[in-house]
N, C-alpha and C positions, 0 to 999 in steps of 0.2 A: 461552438458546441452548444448544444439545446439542454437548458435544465430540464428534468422528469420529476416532478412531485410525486410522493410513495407515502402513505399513510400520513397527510395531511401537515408532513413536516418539510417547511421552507426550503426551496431549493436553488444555490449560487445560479446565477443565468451570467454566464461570461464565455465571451469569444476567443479563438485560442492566441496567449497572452505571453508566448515565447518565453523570453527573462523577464520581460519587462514587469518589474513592482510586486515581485512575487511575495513579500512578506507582506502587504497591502492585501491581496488577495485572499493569504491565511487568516488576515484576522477576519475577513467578510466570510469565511468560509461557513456556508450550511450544509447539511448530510444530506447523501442523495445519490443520485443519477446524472451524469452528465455524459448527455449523447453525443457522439460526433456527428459535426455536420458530413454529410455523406457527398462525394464529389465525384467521386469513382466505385459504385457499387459492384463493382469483379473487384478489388484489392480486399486481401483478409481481413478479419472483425479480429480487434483484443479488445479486453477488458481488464482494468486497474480494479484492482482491492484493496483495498487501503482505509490507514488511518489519517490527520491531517497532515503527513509527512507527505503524503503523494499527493496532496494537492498542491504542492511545490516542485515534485521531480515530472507527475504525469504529464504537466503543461509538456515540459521540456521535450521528453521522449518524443511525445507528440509531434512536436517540430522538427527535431530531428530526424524522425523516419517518415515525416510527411510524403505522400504520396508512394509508401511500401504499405500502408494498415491503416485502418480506421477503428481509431481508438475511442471508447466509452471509458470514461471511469466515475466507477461507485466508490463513493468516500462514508465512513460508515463511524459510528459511537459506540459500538457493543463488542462486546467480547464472545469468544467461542461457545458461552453458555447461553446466550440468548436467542431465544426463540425466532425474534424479529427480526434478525441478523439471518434465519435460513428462508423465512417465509417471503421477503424483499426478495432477494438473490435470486429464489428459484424464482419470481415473476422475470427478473431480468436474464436470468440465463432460458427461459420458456420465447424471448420474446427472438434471440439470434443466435446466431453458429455460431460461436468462437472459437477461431484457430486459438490464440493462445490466453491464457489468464494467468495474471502477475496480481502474487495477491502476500501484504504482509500481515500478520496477525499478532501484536506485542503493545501496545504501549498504553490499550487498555485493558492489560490485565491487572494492574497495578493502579494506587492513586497517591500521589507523595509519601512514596515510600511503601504503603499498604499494599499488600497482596488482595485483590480482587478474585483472582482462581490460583484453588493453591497448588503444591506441586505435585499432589495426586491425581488432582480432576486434570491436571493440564495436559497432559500429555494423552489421554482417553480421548479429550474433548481437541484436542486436536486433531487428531485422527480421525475421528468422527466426522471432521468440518474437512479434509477432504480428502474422505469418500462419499460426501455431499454433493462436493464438486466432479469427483469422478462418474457419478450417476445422472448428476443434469446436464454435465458439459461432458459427454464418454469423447466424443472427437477433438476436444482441446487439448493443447500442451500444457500442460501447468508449472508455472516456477514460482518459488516461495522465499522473499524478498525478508531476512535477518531485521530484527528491532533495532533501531538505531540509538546510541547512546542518549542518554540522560545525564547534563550539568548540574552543579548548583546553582539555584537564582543569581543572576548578575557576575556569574565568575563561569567564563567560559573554559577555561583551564583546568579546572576541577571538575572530576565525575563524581556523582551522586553517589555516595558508596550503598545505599540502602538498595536506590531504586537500579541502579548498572548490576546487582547483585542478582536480581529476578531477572532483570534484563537477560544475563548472562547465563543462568540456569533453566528460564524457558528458552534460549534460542538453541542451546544446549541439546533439550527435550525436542525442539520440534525440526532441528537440522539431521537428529536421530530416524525421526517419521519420515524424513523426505530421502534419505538415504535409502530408507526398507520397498519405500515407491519408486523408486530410481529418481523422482523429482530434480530437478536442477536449483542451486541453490544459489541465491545472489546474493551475495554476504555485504549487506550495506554497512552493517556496525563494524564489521574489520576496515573497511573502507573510510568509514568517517569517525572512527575510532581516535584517530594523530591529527584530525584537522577539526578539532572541536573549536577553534578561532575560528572557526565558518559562521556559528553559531551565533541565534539572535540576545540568548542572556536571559529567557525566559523557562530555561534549562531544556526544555525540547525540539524549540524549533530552528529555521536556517534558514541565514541568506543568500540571496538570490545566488551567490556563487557555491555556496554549498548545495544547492539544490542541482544546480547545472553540472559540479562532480559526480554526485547521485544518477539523476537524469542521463549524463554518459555513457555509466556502467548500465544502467538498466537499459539502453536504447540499445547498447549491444548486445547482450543476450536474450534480449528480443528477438534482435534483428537473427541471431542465430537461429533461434528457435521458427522464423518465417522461412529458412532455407527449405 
């Protein structure tokens, strides 16, 4: 995969990296663009959205549906109120067709424990963000991939009661918006909900075998969504 520099901020330059070292990789991670290298240009275009939790499952999907899609994924910092967050996207959604986009939006709406957007704006600004993507990408399928749990530091056993609380009330709010769009909904947090022993101890992020559970499920309803 080719990194894409976008408004002068650093971007990961990595090859696609299967299982191999993927908490190694989250900590090098910088926001960006990361293009697929193209092998077969007749196979569909998707594109990841995401927080740094897909820069752990994306590799995966990748590999497992190598040679059905060619996958980009945009790994991003901002939440549904920022500007910069539509202004990026539609350069990359302006640059290719996408069949499908797999895009989650949750883990920075929050900051240890703080609400970031609160539960008014959220659900507006949701909505908002896509019918953003329904007007630059109208021929994509879209599915919207649930916020994944949040631990306490160094105790992978225990949820975060503050932050799993947002967690759990905007996924709430925005599993509501993708019902009203008929959207298809990948419910990572029900999924990785009982396997937080996956987990690296940094209260959000996963190893390599919690990424490749992740990676699974999104490679399959991927894979559905290219029938």
């Amino acid at each position: 995969m080719k990194g894409i520099k976008m408004h002068n901020r650093k971007i990961l330059l990595v090859g696609m990296i299967g299982l191999i070292n993927v908490a190694t990789m989250m900590s090098a991670m910088a926001w960006g663009l990361l293009k697929a290298e193209i092998k077969d240009s007749n196979l569909p275009r998707v594109l990841f959205i995401g927080d740094s939790i897909l820069g752990g499952y994306g590799p995966v999907v990748a590999k497992l549906l190598e040679g059905k899609a060619n996958f980009d994924i945009y790994g991003h910092p901002y939440t549904q109120a920022n500007n910069e967050l539509r202004n990026e996207l539609k350069e990359v959604l302006a640059q290719n067709n996408y069949a499908v986009i797999h895009f989650n939006m949750g883990l920075h709406s929050f900051q240890n424990g703080r609400v970031l957007i609160s539960d008014s704006d959220f659900e507006p600004l949701m909505r908002k963000f896509v019918d953003f993507l329904r007007e630059n990408a109208p021929n994509a399928k879209l599915v919207w991939a649930s916020t994944t749990p949040v631990t306490i530091k160094d105790n992978v056993e225990k949820l975060d009661p503050e932050s799993n609380a947002i967690v759990a009330r905007h996924n709430a709010m925005a599993a509501k918006i993708m019902n009203d769009y008929k959207i298809p909904i990948d419910d990572l947090n029900q999924l990785m909900i009982s396997r937080t022993n996956l987990m690296c101890g940094d209260t959000l992020h996963w190893k390599a075998e919690g990424y490749k559970v992740m990676g699974e499920a999104v490679a399959k309803i991927i894979g559905e969504q290219l029938k």
